[in-house]
N, C-alpha and C positions, 0 to 999 in steps of 0.2 A: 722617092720622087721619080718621074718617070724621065729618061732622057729623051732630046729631042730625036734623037734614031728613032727609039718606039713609038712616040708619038704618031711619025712618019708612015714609020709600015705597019701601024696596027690602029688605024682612027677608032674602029669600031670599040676594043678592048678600050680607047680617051673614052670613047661615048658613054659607053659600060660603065667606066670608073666617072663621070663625071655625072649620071644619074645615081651612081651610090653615095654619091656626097652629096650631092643634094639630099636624097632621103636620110641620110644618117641626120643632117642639121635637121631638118624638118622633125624629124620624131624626140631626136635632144632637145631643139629649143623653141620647135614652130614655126612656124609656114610665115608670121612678121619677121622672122632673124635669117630668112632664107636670103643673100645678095649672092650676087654674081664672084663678085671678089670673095668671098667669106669660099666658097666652092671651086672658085679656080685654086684659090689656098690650100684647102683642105686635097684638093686632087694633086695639088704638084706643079699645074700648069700656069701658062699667063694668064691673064683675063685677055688677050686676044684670040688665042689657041682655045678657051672655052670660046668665043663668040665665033670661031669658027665652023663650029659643030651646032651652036645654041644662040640666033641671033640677038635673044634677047632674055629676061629673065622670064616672062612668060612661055616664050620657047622652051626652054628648060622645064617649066613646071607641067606644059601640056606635054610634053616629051615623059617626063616620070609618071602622068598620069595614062599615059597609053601604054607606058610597060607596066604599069601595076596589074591596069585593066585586064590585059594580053596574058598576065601569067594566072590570074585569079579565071579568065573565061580558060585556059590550057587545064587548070585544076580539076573544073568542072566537068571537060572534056573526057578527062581522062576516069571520072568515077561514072558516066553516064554509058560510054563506050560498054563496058561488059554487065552492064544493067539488064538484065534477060525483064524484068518487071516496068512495061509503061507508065504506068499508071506514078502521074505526077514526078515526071524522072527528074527532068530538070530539077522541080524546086526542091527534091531530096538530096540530089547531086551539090547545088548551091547550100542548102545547109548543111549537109556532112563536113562542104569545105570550111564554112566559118565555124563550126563547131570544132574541129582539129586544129584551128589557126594554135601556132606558139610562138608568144609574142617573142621568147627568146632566142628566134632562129632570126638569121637581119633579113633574109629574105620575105619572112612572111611581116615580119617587122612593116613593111610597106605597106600592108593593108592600112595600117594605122594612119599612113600619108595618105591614103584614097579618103580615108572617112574624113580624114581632117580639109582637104579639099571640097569637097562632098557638101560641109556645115557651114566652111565661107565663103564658096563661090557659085553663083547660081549655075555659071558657064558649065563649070565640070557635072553638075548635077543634074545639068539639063544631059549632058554627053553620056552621063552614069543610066539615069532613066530610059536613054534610046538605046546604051546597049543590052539592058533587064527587058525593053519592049522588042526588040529584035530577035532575045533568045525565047523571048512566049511565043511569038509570032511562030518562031523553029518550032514551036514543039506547042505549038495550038491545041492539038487532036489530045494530050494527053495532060497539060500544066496548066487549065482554064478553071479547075473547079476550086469549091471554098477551101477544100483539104490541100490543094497545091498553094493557094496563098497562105493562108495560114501556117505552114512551112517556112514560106519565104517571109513571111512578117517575122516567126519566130526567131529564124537568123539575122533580122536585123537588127532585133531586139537582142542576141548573145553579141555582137561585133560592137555593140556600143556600148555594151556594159561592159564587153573586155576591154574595149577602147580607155573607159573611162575607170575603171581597176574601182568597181561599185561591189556591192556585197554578192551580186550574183555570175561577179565572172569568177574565172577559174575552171579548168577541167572538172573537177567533181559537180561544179553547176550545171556544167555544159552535158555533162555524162549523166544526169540527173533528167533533164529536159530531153535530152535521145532517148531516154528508156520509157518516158511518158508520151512521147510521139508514137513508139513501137507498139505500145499497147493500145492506142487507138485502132488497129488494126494490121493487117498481114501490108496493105498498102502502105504503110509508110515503115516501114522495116529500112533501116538504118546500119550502117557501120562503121562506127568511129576510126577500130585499129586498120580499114579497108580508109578511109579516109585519112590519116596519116602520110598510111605508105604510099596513097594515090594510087595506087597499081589495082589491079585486077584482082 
């Protein structure tokens, strides 16, 4: 449990821990079991000390869903960065990342709270949608054609079946579906172990 000294001089690291309990209930028991009290519990704190940070339970929830967002658009960033190949970067960049997702690491674990947001609330899916139209927009000149959608339909199609643990998730599905994107041509040439490490 956290004392109220740390509390004090470190809000940021409450904020931290207080969006990680949210995600943790959220992916145990689902986005209905998610309260305030169950999260202040689970974090250490009061339920004033969370409303301090989180005015409300919907604050909290568009709060985890902007860090989810924040870290999965950083992913991307970072496999597009030493991409020397235009051609449909983004949507190869966005699938490389949901194809590496492991649901067993708790950080990526959160993708699972995006999709789950995503299927019950139009709000987040309207927010989801503007930021997939703001990164086409970015990258107009090169992520417009059928070969960059097709990409990006594909990973939504692996995030939901990993999501929902169906016959076709699993790394060997996923690594199965890159090797057949690869041989549609030299343009969608792909890197899973380069998607893992996220680096270069």
């Amino acid at each position: 449990m956290l004392t109220s000294h740390q509390r004090k001089n470190d809000p940021e690291a409450l904020r931290a821990r207080l969006l990680d309990c949210a995600a943790s209930l959220i992916t145990e028991e689902g986005l209905p079991a998610l309260t305030l009290d169950k999260v202040a519990r689970l974090a250490g704190v009061s339920k004033g000390g969370l409303l301090h940070h989180f005015a409300s339970k919907q604050a909290l929830i568009d709060g985890l869903f902007a860090q989810v967002v924040a870290w999965f658009n950083g992913r991307v960033d970072a496999l597009i960065a030493p991409d020397r190949n235009a051609s449909a970067r983004f949507s190869r960049a966005y699938l490389a990342v949901i194809a590496a997702i492991d649901m067993d690491e708790p950080e990526q674990r959160r993708l699972a709270v995006l999709i789950l947001m995503l299927s019950s609330d139009p709000h987040h899916c309207a927010r989801w949608n503007a930021w997939v139209e703001a990164r086409l927009e970015r990258h107009r000149s090169t992520d417009r054609s059928p070969l960059a959608r097709t990409l990006r339909l594909a990973a939504d199609g692996l995030w939901l079946s990993e999501l929902g643990g169906g016959p076709d998730s699993g790394l060997e599905a996923r690594s199965q579906v890159l090797g057949f994107l690869e041989s549609l041509g030299s343009g969608t040439a792909l890197s899973l172990a380069t998607a893992k490490a996220g680096e270069p």
